[in-house]
C-alpha positions in Angstrom: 0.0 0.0 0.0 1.2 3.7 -0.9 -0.1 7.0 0.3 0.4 9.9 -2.2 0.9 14.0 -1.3 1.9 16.4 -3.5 0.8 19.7 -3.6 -2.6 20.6 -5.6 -3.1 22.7 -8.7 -4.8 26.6 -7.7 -8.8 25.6 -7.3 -9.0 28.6 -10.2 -7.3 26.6 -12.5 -9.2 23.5 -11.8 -12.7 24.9 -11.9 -11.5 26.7 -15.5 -10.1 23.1 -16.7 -13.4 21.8 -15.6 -15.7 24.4 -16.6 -14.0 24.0 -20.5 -14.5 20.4 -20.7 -18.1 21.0 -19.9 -18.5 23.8 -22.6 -16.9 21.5 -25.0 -19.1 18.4 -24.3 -22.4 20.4 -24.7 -21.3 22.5 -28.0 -19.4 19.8 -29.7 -16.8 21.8 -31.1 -15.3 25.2 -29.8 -12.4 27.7 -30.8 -9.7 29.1 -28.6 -10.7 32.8 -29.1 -14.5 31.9 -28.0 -12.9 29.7 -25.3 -10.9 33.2 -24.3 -13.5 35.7 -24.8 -16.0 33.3 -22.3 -13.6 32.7 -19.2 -11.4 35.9 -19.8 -7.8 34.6 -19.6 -5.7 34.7 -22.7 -5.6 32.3 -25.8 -2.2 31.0 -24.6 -3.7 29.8 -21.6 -6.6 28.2 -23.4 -3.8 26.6 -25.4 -2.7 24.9 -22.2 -5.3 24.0 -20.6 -6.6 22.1 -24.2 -3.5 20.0 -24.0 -4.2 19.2 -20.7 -7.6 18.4 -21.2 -6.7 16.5 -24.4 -4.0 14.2 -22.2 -6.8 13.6 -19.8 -8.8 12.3 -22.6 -11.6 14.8 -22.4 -11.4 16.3 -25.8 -9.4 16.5 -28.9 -7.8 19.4 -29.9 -9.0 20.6 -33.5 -7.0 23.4 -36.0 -8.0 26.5 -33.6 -10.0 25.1 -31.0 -11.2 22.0 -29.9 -14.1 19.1 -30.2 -15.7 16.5 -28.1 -14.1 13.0 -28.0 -16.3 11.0 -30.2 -17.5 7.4 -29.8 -16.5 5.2 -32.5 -18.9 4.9 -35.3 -21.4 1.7 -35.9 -22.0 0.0 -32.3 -25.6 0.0 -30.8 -25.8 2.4 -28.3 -27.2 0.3 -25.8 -24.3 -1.7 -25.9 -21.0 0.6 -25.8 -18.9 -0.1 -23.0 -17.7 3.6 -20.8 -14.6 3.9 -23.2 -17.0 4.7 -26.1 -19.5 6.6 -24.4 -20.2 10.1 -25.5 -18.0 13.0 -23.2 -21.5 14.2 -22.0 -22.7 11.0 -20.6 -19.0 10.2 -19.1 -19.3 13.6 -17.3 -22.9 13.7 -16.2 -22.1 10.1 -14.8 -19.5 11.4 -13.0 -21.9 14.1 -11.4 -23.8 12.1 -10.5 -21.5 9.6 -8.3 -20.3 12.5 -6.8 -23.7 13.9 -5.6 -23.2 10.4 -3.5 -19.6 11.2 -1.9 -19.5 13.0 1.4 -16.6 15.3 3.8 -14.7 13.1 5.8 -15.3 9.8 3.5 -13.1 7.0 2.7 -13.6 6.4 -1.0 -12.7 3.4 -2.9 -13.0 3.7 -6.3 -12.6 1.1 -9.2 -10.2 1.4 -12.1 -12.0 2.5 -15.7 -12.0 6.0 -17.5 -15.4 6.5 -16.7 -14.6 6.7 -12.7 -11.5 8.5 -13.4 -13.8 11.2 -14.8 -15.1 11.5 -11.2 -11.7 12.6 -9.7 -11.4 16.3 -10.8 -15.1 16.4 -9.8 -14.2 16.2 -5.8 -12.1 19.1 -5.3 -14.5 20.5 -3.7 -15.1 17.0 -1.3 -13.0 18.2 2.1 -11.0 15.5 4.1 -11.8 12.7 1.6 -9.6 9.1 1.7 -9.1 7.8 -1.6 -7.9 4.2 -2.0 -7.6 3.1 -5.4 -6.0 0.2 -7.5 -5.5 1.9 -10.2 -1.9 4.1 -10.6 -3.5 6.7 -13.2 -6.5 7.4 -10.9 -4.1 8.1 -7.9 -2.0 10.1 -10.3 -4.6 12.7 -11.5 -6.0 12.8 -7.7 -2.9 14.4 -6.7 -3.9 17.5 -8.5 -7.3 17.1 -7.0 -8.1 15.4 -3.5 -7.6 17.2 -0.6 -6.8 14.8 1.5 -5.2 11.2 1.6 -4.4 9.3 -1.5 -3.7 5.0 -1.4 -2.7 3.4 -3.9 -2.9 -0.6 -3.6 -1.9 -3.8 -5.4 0.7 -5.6 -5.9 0.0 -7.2 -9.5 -0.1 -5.5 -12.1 -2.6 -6.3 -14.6 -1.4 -5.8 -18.4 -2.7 -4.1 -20.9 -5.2 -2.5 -18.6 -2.0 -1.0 -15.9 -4.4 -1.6 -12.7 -3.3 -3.2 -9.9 -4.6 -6.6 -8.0 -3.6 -9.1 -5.6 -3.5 -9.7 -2.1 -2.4 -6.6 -1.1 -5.8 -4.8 -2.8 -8.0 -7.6 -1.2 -6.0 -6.7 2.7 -6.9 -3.3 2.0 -10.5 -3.4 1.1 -10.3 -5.2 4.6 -8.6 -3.2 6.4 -9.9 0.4 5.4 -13.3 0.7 6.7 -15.1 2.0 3.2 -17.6 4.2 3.4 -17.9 4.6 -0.1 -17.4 2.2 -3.3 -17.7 3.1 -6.8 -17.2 1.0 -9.7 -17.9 -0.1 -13.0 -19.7 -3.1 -13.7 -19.9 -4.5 -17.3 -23.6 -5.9 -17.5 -26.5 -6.7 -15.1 -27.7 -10.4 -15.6 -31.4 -11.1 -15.4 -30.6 -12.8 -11.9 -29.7 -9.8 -10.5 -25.9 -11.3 -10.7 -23.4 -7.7 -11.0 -20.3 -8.8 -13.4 -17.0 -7.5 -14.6 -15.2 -8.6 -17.7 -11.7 -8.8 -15.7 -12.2 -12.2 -13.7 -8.3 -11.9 -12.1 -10.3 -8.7 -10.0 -13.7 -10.6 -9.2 -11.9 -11.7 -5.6 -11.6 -7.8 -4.6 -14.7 -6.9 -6.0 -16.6 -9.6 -4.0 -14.8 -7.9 -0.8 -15.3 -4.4 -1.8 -19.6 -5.7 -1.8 -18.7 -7.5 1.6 -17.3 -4.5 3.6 -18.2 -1.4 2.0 -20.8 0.7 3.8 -22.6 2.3 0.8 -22.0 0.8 -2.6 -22.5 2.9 -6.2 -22.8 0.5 -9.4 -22.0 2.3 -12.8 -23.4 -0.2 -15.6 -21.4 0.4 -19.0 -23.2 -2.7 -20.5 -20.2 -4.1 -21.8 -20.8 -7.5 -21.2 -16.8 -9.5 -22.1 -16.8 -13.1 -21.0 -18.1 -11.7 -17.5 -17.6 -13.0 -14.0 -19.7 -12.5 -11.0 -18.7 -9.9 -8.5 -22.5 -9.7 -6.0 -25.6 -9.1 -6.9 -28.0 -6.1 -7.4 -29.7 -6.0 -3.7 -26.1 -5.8 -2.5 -26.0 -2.2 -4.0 -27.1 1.1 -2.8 -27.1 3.3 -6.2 -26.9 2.6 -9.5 -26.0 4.2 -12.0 -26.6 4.4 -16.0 -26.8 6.7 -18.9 -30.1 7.6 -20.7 -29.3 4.2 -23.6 -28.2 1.6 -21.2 -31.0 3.0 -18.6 -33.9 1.4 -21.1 -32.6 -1.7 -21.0 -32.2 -2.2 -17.2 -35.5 0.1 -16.1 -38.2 -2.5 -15.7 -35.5 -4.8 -13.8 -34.3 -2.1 -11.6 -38.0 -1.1 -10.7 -38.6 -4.6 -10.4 -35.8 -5.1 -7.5 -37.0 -2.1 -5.5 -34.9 0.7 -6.8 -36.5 3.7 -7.2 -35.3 7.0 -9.3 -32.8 9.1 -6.8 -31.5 11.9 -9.4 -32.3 12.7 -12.9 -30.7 14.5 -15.8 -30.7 14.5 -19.7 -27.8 12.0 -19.8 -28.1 9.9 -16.8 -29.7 8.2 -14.0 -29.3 7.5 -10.5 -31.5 5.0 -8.8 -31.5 3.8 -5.2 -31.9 0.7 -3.4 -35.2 1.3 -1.3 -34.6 -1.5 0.9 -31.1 -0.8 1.9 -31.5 2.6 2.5 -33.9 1.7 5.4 -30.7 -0.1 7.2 
């Protein structure tokens, strides 16, 4: 296990980063100048913060501005797995998990580039305990989390670079979770929560044994999947407007009722375990 400190980016720069990634997910496509005229700081620094944003994955940078990462072309949209989900519905997930995360939490949360959209997004969380087994979440939370950061794992898994092992499975132990978020590739009609990547169903399992609240983000991207707990185990789910139709009548039917709302996303919530 590894705890991480460095010193934070300015909370100005942050919130502009943040607030241009949004601009660029509703509009599409935007040019520096606009980008300059909107937040008032020069097109150099737009420049910047672009190939930041860019490195991060949140957009692409275009001949004078920038556009929105697009999903590939040709798969059913109920079907795309987080990597190919529009920026919009990566981001308004991501709001909506935070909505969920409180001061003074300990936070575990899951490797995929749909949580790691989550991370810039609690800035504004005070005193919050990350632990995370994946090394590029804990790297972008240095310039983010106030408070500590733990990195665990002692395997690393290729291509994916996240970490598992006994080490991970001690921790999820040992910490006492308050909070879990993570991804899960497809909801079986059982009930039965999966994720493609069996060598991390072990921690997974613990993370639904010990964790005190439990969020679900279903990307639908069903891989060979292997069982990780089942849907009355969770607290919230989570899914975009698309994978949302599919699972609707099977969430209602387990007792989850509609938390939160928005045009790209929604959060429901276990009924029955909130009365615990």
């Amino acid at each position: 296990m590894m705890s991480v400190n460095v010193p934070r980016k300015s909370s100005n720069l942050l919130k502009r980063r943040l607030k241009i990634a949004e601009i660029v997910a509703t509009q599409g496509e935007i040019k520096v100048d606009d980008l300059s005229a909107q937040l008032g700081v020069s097109g150099v620094t737009i420049r910047g913060d672009l190939s930041y944003l860019e490195q991060q994955g949140y957009l692409k940078r275009s001949f004078g501005g920038a556009i929105a990462t697009p999903a590939p072309p040709g798969e059913p949209e109920q079907f795309q797995p987080s990597t190919t989900l529009s920026l919009a519905q990566q981001m308004e997930s991501a709001r909506h998990c935070v909505r969920l995360i409180r001061d003074r939490d300990t936070l575990f949360l899951g490797h995929g580039s749909l949580c790691r959209k989550i991370i810039p997004l609690l800035s504004e969380v005070k005193k919050l305990r990350l632990v995370t087994n994946d090394p590029e979440h804990a790297i972008l939370a240095n310039q983010f989390i106030d408070g500590e950061i733990i990195l665990v794992g002692n395997e690393m898994l290729r291509p994916d670079t996240v970490l598992a092992g006994k080490s991970l499975e001690q921790a999820l132990q040992h910490y006492t979770i308050t909070h879990s978020i993570l991804e899960i590739s497809h909801l079986d009609t059982d009930g039965t929560l999966n994720t493609d990547m069996a060598k991390l169903a072990p921690a997974w399992q613990l993370c639904f044994d010990h964790a005190q609240n439990k969020t679900v983000i279903i990307t639908a991207n069903a891989v060979s999947p292997v069982a990780i707990g089942n849907l009355d185990q969770a607290e919230y789910v989570i899914v975009c407007r698309s994978i949302n139709e599919q699972y609707q009548r099977q969430l209602q039917d387990a007792d989850f009722v509609i938390l939160y709302t928005s045009n790209e996303c929604f959060t429901w919530s276990n009924r029955e375990r909130l009365k615990e």
